[in-house]
Backbone bond lengths (Angstrom), bond angles and torsions (degrees), N, CA, C in turn:
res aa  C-N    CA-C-N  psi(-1)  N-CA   C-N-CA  omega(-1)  CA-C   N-CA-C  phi
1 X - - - 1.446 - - 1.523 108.26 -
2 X 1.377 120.33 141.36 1.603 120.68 -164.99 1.814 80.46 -119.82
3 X 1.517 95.55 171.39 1.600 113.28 165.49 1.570 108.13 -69.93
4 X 1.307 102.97 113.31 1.655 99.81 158.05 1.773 91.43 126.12
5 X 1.983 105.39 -25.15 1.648 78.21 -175.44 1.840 118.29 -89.16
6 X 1.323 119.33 172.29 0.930 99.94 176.59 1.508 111.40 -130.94
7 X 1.916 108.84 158.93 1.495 109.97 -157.21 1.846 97.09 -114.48
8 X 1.432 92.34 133.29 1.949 81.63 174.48 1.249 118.36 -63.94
9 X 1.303 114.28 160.81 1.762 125.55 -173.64 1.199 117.32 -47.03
10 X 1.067 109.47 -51.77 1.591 135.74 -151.64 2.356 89.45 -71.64
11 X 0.999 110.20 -40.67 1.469 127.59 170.04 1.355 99.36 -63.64
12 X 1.557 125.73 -71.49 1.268 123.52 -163.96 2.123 111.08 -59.75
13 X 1.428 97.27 -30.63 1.794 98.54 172.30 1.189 116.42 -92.96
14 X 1.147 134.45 -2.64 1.298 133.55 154.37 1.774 125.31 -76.60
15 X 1.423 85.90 -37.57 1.941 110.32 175.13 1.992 96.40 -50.13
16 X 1.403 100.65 -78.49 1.451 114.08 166.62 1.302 131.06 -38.15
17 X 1.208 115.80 -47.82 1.062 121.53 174.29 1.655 115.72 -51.94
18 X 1.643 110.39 -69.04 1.563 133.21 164.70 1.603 92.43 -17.37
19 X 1.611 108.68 -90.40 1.430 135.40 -161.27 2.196 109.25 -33.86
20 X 1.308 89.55 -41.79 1.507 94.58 -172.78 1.383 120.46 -93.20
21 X 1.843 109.31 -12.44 1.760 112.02 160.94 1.639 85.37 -71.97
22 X 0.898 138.85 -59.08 1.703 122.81 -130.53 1.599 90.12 -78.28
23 X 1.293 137.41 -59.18 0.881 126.96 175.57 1.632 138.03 -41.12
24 X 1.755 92.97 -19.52 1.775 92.91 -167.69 1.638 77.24 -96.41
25 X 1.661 134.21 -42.02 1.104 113.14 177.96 1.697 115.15 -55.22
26 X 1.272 137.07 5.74 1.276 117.45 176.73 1.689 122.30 90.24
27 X 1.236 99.56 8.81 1.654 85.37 -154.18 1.431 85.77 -95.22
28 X 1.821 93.78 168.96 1.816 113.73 -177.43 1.572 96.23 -60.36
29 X 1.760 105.62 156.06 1.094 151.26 147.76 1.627 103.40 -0.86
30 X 1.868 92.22 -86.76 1.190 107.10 -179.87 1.602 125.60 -55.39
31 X 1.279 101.23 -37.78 1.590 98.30 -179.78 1.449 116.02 -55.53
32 X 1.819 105.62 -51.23 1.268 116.68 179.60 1.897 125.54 -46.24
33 X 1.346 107.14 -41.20 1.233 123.55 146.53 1.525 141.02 -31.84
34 X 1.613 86.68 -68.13 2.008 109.87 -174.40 1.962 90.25 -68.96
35 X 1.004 131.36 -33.79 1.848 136.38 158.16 1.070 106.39 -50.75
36 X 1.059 118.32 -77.43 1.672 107.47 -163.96 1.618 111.83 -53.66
37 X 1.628 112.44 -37.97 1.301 106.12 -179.87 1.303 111.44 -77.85
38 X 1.604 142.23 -0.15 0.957 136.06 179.28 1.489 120.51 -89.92
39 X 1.618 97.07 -26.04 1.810 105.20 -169.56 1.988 107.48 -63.54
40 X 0.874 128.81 117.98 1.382 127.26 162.00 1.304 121.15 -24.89
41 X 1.343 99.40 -70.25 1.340 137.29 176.19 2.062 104.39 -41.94
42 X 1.556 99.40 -19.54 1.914 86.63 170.06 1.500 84.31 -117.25
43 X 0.997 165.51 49.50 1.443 133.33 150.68 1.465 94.40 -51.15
44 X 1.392 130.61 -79.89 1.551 102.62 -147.30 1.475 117.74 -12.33
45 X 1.467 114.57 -57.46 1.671 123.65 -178.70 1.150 114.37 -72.05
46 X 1.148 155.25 -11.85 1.178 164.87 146.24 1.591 104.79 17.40
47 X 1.630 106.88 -73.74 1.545 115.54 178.83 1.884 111.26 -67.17
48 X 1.366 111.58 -14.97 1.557 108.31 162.86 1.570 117.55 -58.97
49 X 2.004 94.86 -57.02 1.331 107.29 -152.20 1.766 79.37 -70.31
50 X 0.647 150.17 -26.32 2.179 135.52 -163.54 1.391 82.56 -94.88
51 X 0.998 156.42 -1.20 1.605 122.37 130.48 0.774 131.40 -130.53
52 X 1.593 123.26 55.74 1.409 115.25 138.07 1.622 117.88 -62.33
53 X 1.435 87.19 156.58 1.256 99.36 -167.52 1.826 104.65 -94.76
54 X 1.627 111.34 125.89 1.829 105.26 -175.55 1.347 121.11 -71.72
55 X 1.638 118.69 -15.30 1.256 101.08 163.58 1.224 132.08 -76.54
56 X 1.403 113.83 -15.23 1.627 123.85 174.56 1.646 95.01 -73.34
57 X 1.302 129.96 -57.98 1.427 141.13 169.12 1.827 104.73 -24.21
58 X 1.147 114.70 -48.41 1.410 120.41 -160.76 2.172 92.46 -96.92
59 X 1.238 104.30 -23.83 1.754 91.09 169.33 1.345 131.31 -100.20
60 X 1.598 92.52 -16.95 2.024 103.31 154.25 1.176 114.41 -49.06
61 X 1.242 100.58 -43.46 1.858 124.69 -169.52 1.560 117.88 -51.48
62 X 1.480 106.10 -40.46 1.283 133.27 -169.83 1.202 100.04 -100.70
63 X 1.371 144.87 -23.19 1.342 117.32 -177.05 1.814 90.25 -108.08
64 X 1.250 130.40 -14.79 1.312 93.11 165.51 1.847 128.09 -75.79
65 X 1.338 97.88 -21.05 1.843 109.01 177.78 1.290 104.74 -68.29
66 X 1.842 123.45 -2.63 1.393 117.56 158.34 1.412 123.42 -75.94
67 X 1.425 109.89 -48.48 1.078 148.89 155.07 1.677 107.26 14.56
């Protein structure tokens, strides 16, 4: 995804959705990742989800298990 394009909803609550089970389930970095790039259903994000970055992945992680 570049600046300026835009992703339908239904993508963006599913994106979120995905991102915030895996995280409240706990799981690694990478897994959370190797998912998002696997779901069909996100290609639009595709080039987001391959770079996120896993240490941010692993401190999302941690502040939602505060949560």
């Amino acid at each position: 995804m570049h600046e300026g394009d835009e992703v339908d909803e239904d993508v963006l609550h599913r994106w979120q959705t995905q991102l915030l089970q895996r995280l409240l389930a706990g799981q690694e970095p990478e897994a959370i990742r190797a998912a998002l790039l696997a779901d069909p259903g996100l290609h639009p994000l595709h080039e987001h989800a391959a770079g996120l970055d896993l240490h941010a992945l692993a401190v999302a992680r941690a502040l939602v298990a505060r949560w």
